[in-house]
N, C-alpha and C positions, 0 to 999 in steps of 0.2 A: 476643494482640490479640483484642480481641473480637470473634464471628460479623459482628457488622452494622457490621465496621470493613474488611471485606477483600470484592470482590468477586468470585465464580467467572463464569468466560463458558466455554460448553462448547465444543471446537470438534472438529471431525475431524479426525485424526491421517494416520498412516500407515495402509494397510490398513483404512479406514475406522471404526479405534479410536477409538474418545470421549476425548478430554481435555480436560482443564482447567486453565485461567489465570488463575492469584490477581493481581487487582490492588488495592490498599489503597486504602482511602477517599480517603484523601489525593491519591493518585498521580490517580486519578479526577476531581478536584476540578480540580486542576492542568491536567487537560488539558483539563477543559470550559470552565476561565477561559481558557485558552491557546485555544479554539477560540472562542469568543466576543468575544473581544479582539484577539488581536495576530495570530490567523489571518483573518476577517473583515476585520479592518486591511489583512493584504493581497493578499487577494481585490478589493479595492476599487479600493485603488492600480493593481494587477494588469490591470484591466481594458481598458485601451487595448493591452496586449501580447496580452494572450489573444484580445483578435477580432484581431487582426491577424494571431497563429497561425491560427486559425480559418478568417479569409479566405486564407491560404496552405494551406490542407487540412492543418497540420503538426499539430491535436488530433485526438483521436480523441472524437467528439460521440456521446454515450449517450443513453438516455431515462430514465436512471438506475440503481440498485442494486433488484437482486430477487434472488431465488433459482431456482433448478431443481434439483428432486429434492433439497429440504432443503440445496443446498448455496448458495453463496455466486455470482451470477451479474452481468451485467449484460447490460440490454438494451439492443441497437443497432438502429437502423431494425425496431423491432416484435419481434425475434428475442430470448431469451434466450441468453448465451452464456454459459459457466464462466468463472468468474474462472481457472481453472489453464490456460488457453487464451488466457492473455495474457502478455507478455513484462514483464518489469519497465518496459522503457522502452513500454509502451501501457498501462500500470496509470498508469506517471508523466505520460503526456499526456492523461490521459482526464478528460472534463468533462461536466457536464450542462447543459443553456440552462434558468435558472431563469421562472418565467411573466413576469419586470418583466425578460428579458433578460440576466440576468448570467451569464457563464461561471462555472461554479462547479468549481473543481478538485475529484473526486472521492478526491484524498489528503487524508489530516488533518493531515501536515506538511509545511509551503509555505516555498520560499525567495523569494526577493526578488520575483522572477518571476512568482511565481504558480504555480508547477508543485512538484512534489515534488524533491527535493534527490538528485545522483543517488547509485547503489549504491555510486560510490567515495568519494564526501563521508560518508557511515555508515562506512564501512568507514574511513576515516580518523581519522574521532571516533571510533569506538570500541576503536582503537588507539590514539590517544593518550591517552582514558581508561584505559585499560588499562598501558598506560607508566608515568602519574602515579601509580596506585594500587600497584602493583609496587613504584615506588620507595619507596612510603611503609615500608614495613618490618612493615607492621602485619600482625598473625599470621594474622588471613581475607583476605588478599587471592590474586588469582587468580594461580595459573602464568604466567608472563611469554609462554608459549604458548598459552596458551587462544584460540582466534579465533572471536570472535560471528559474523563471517561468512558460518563451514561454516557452520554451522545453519542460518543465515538463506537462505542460497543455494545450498547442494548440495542439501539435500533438495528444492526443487520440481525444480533440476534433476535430479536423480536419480530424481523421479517421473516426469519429463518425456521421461526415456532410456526408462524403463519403456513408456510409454503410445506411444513410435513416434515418430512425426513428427509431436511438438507445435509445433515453429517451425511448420512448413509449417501448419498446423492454426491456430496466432497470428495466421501471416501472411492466411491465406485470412478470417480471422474481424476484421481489423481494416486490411483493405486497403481506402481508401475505394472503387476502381471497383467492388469484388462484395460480395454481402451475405454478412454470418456467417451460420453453417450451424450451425441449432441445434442444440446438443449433448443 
């Protein structure tokens, strides 16, 4: 494939190793038409649910995506907080109030709702993906055990064990009566 056909994005690893994430032009393309189209589509729709979340305290309201200390953060009531300082289920409720008012979910894939689809709806596609290609017989396909999941979810939890008492840390950082405590 050619250089200006694959895109690298650098990220921090384990141990604050550098790595990188090849995603192909194509795939790239895909998701920007997918996030201009049929995600927008239903941010829109979305919109009488998500204030209604909202006016029940059930989102968790950002000032948006920033960084701290090079890493990946978001700010809440003026505070930066680490994104590893939040639980999957406050990554999936977290929104930003755009300036013409719209709830903007801060996930890039939205189910009907408006919120991101939760860890066991992945964890279910990517098992029956994994089922159907298995069965195919064809000579690259993965071990009928492979599970995209560990990856996906043991290692922050595993980082999580490490670093002490991240819940409590989540909870104190995305409980609307107190403010997060900048990291």
């Amino acid at each position: 494939m050619p250089a200006d056909g694959v895109h690298a994005f650098e990220r921090s690893g384990k141990g604050g190793v550098a790595r990188f994430v090849y995603i192909t032009a194509e795939a790239a393309s895909a998701i920007d038409l997918y996030r201009q189209t049929e995600r927008a589509s239903k941010v829109i729709k979305a919109q009488p649910r998500l204030r209604r979340l909202k006016r029940e305290g059930r989102l968790l309201v950002t000032d948006g995506l920033t960084t701290l200390r090079g890493k990946p953060a978001v700010s809440v009531e003026g505070r930066k907080v680490a994104l590893v300082n939040f639980s999957y289920e406050d990554r999936a409720r977290a929104v930003t109030i755009l300036d013409d008012g719209t709830n903007e979910p801060l996930g890039l894939f939205l189910a009907r709702g408006g919120l991101p689809p939760t860890i066991k709806y992945w964890d279910d596609l990517f098992a029956d993906a994994r089922h159907r290609v298995h069965q195919s017989g064809h000579a690259d396909r993965p071990p009928a055990h492979v599970t995209v999941g560990h990856t996906r979810c043991a290692t922050p939890s595993l980082s999580g064990c490490s670093r002490g008492s991240c819940a409590k840390a989540a909870r104190r950082a995305t409980t609307p009566s107190s403010s997060p405590t900048p990291s």
